[in-house]
SEMAR-146212 format. One record per residue: residue number from 0; residue in three letters; x, y, z of N, C-alpha, C, CB in turn. Coordinates in Angstrom, 2 decimals, padded with zeros to 5 digits. Glycine has a CB too. Layout:
(NUM "ALA" (X Y Z) (X Y Z) (X Y Z) (X Y Z))
...
This chain:
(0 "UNK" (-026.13 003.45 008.93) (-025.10 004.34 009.43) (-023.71 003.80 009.08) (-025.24 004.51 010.94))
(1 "UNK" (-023.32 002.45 009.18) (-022.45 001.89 008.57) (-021.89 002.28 007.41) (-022.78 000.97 008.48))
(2 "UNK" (-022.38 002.15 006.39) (-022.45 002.25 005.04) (-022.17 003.68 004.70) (-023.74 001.77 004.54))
(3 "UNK" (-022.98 004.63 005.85) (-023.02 006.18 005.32) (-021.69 006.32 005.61) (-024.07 007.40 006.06))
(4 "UNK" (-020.62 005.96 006.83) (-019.18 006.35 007.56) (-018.44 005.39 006.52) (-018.94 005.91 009.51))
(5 "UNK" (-018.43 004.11 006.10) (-017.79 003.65 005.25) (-017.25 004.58 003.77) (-018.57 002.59 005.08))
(6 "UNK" (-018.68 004.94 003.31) (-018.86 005.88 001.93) (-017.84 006.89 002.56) (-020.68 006.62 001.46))
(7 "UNK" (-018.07 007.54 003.81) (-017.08 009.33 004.08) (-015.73 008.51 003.83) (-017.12 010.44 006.26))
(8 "UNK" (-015.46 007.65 004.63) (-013.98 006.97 004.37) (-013.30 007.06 003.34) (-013.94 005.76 004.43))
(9 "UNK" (-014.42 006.06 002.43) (-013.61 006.06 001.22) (-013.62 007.01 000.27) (-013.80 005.10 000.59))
(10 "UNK" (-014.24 008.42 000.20) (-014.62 009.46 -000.31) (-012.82 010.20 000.61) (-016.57 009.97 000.16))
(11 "UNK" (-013.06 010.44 001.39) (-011.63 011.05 001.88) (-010.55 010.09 001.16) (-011.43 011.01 003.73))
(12 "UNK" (-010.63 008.73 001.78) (-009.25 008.28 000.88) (-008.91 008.60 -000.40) (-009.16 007.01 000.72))
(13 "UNK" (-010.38 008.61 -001.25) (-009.97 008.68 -002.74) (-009.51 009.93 -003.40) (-011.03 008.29 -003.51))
(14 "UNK" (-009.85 011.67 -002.47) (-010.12 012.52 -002.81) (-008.90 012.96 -002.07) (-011.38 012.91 -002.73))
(15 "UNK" (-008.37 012.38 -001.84) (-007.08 013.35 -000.14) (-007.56 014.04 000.29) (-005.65 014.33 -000.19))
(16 "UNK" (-008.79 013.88 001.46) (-009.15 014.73 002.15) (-008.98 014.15 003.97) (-010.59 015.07 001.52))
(17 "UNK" (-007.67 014.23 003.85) (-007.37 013.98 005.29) (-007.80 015.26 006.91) (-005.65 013.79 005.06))
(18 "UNK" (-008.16 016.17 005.86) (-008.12 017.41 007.01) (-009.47 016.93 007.97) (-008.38 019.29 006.19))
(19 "UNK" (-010.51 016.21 006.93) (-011.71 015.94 007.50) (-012.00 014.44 008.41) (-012.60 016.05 006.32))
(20 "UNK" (-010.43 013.74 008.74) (-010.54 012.64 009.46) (-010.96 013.02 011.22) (-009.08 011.90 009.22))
(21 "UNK" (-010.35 013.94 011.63) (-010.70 014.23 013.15) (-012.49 014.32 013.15) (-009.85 015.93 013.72))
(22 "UNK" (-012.95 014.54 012.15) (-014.23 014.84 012.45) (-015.24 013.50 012.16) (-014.60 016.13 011.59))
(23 "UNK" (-014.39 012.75 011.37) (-015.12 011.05 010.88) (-014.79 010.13 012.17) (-014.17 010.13 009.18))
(24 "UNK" (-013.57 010.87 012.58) (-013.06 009.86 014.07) (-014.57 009.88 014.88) (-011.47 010.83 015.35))
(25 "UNK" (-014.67 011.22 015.34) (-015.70 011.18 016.30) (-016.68 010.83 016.16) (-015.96 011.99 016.73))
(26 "UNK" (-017.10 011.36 014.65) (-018.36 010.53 014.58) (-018.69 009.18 014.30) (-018.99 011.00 013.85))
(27 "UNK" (-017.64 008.06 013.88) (-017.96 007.24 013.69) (-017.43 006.37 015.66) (-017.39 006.95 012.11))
(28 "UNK" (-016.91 006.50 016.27) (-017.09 006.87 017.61) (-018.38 006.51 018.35) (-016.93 008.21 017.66))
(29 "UNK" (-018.63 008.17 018.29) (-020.27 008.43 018.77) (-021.42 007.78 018.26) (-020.68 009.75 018.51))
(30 "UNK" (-021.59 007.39 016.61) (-022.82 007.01 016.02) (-022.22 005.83 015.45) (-023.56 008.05 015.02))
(31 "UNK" (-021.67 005.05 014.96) (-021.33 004.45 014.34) (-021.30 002.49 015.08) (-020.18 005.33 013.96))
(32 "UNK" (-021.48 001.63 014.29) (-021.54 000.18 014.76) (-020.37 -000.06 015.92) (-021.29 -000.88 013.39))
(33 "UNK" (-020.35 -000.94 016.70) (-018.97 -000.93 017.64) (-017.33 -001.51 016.60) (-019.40 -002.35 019.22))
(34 "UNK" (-017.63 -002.25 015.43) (-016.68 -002.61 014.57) (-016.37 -001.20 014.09) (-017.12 -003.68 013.49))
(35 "UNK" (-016.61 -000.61 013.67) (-016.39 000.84 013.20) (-016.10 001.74 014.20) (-017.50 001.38 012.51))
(36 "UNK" (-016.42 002.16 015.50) (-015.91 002.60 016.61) (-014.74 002.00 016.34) (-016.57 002.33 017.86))
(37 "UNK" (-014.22 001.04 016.70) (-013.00 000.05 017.31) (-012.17 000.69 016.25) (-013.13 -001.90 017.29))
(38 "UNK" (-012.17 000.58 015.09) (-011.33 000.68 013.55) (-010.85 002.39 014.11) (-012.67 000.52 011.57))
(39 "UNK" (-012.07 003.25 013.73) (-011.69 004.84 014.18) (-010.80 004.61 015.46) (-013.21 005.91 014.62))
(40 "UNK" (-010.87 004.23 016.42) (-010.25 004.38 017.18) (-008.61 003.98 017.20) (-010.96 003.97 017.88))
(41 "UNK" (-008.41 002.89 016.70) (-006.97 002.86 016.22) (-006.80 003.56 015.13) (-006.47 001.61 015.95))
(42 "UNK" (-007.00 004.20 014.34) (-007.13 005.56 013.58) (-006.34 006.43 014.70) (-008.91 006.12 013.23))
(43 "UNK" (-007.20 006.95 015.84) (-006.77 007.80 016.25) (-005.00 007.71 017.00) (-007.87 008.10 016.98))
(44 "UNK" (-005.06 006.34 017.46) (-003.59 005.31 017.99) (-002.43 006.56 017.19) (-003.48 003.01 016.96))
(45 "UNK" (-002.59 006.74 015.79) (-001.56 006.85 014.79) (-002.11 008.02 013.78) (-001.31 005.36 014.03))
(46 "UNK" (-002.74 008.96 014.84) (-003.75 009.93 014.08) (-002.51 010.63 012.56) (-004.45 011.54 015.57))
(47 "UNK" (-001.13 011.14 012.81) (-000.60 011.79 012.03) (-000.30 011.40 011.06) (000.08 012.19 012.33))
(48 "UNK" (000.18 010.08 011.02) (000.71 009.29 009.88) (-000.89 008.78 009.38) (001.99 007.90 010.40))
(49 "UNK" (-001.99 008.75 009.88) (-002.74 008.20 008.69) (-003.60 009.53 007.99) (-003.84 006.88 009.25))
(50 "UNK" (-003.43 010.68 008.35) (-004.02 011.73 008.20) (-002.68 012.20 006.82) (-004.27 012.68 009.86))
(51 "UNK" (-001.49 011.89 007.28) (-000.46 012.41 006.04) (-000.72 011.64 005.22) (001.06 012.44 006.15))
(52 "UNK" (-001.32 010.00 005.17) (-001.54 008.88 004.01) (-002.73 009.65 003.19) (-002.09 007.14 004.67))
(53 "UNK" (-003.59 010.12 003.83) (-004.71 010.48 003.35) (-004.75 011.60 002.72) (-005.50 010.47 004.13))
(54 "UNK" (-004.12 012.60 002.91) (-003.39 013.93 002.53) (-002.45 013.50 001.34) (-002.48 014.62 003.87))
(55 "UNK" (-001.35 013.20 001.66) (-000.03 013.57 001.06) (-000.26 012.40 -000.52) (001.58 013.12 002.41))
(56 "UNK" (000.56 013.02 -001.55) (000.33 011.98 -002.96) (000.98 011.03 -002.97) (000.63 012.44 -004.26))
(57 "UNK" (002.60 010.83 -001.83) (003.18 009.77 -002.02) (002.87 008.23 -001.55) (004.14 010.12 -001.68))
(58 "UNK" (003.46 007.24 -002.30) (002.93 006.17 -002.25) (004.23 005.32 -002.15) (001.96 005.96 -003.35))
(59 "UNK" (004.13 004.15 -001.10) (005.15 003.29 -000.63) (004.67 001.79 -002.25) (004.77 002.77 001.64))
(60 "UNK" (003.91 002.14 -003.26) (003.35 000.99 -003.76) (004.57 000.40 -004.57) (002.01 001.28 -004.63))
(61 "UNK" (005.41 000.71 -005.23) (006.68 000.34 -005.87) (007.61 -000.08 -005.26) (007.18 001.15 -006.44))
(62 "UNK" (008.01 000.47 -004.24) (008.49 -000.75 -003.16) (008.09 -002.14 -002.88) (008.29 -000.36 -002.02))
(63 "UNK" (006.67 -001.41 -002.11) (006.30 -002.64 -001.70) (006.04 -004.16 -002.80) (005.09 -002.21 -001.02))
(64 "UNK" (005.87 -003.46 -003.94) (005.83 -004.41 -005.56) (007.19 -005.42 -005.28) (006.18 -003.12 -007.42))
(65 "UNK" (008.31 -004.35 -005.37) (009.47 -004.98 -005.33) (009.81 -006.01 -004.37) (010.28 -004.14 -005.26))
(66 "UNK" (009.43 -006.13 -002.96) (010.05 -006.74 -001.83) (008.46 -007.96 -002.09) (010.37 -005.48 -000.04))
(67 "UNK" (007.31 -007.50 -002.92) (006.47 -009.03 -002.68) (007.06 -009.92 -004.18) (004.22 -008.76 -002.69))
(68 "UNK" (007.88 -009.14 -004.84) (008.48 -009.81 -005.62) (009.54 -011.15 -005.62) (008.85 -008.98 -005.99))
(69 "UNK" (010.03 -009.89 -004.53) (011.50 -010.91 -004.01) (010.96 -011.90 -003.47) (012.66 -010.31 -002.83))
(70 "UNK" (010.01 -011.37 -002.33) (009.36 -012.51 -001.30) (009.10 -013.90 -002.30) (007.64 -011.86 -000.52))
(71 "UNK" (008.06 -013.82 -002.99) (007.98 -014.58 -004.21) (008.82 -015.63 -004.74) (007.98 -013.83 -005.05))
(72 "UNK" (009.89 -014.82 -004.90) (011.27 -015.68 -005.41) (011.69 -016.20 -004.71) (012.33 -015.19 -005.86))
(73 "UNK" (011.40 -015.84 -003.11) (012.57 -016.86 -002.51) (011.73 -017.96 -001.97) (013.63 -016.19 -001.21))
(74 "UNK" (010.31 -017.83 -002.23) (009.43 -018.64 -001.29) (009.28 -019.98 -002.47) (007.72 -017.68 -000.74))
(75 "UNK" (009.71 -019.68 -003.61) (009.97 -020.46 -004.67) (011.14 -021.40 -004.20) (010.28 -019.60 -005.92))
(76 "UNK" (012.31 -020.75 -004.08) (013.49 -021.31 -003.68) (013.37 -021.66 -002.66) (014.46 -020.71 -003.73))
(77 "UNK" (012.63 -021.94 -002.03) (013.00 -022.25 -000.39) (013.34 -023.74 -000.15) (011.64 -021.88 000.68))
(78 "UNK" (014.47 -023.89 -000.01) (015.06 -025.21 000.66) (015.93 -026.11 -000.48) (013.71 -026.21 001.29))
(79 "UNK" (015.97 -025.17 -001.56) (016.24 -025.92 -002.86) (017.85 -024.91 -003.41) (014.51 -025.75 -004.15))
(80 "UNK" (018.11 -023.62 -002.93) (019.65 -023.42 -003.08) (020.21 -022.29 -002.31) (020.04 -023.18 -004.53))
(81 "UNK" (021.00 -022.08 -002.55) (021.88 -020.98 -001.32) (021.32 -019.43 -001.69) (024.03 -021.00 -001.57))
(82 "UNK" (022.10 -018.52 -000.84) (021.82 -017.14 -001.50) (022.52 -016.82 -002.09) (021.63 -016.17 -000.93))
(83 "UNK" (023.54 -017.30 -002.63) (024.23 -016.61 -003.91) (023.14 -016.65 -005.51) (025.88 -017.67 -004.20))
(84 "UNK" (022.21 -018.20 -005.44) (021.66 -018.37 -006.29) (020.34 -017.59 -006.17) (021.67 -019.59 -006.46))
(85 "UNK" (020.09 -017.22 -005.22) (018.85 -016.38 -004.86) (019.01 -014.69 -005.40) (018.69 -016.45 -003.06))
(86 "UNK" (020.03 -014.43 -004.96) (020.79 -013.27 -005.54) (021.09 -012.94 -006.96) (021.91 -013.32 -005.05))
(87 "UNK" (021.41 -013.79 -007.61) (021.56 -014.18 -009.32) (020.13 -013.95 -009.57) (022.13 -015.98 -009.84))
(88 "UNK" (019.54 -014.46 -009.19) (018.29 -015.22 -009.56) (017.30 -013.41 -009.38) (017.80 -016.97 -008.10))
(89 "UNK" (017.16 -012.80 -008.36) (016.73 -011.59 -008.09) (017.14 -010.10 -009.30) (017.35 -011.47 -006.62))
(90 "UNK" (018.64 -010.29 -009.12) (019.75 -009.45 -009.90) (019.22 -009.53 -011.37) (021.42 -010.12 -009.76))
(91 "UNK" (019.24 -010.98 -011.70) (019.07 -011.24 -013.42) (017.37 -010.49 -013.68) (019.11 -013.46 -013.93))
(92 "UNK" (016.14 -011.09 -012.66) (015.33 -010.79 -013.52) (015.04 -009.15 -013.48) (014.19 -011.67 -013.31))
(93 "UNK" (015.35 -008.65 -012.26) (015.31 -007.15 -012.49) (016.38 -006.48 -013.90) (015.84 -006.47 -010.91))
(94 "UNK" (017.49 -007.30 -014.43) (018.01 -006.55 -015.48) (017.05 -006.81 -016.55) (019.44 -006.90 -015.85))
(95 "UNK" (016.38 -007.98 -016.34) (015.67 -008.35 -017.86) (014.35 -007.44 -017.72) (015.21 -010.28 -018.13))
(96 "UNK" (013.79 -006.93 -016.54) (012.84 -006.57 -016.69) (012.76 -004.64 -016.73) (012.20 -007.40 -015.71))
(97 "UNK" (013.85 -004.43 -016.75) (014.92 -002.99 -017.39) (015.08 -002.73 -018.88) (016.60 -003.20 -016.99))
(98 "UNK" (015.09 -004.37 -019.21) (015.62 -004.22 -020.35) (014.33 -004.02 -021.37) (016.58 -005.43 -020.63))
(99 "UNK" (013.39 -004.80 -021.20) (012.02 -005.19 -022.02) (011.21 -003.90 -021.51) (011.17 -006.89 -021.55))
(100 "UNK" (011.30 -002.86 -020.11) (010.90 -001.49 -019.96) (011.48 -000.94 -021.16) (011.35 -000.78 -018.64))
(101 "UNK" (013.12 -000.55 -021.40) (013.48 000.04 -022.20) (012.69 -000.05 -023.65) (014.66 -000.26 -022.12))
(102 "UNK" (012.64 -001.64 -023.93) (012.53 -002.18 -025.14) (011.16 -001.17 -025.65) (012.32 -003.96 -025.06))
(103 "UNK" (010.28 -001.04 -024.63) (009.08 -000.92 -025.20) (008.75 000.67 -025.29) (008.06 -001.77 -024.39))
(104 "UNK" (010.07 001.19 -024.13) (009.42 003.08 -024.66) (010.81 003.48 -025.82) (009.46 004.80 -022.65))
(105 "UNK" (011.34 003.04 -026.46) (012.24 003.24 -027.46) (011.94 001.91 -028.84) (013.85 003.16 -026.63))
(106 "UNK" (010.35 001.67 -029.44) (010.67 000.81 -030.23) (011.20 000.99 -031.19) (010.00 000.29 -030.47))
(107 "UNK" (011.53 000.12 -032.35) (012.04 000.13 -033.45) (011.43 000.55 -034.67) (012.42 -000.84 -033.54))
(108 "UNK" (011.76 001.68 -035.36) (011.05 001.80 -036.52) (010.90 001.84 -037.76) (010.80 002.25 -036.51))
C-alpha cells in the first residue's frame, strides 16, 4: 500500500495533477502506513500552496540555484574577508557567467 500512494504521489507531481490531492490526502490517511498518514497530513497543514505547486508550471528553481550559489561563496569566505570582497567576489562571477552564456548562444563563424 505504501508503494501504491507513493507511485499516486509521484504520478500527480510529475503530471500536474494537483486537483486529485484532496482525494490521495484521505486515502493515504485512512489506508496508508502511519509515516505516510503523518506526511498527508501536513499536506493538508498547507493544503493550497501545495496543491498550486502541484498544479501551477512555475518554479522557484533559478532562484533558489542563485542564493545556494551565493551561500557557497560565502561559506568559502567565511572568516577570511569583509563584504565588500564577498560582494566583488559574487558581482564578478555572475558577469563572467553572462558573459560565457552570451559567448555560447552567439558563436563565432
Amino acid at each position: 500500500m505504501a508503494c501504491d500512494l507513493a507511485r499516486e504521489f509521484t504520478d500527480m507531481l510529475r503530471q500536474r495533477r494537483g486537483h486529485l490531492l484532496r482525494d490521495w490526502i484521505q486515502k493515504a490517511e485512512l489506508n496508508g502506513p502511519d509515516a505516510i498518514g503523518v506526511f498527508a497530513g501536513s499536506i493538508r497543514q498547507d493544503l493550497d500552496a501545495v496543491t498550486a505547486g502541484l498544479t501551477l508550471p512555475y518554479s522557484s528553481g533559478i532562484v533558489e540555484g542563485h542564493a545556494n550559489r551565493i551561500k557557497t561563496i560565502k561559506q568559502q569566505m567565511y572568516g577570511r574577508a569583509s563584504f565588500a570582497l564577498l560582494r566583488a567576489r559574487i558581482l564578478l562571477q555572475s558577469c563572467a557567467q553572462g558573459a560565457n552564456q552570451r559567448a555560447q548562444s552567439h558563436p563565432l563563424q
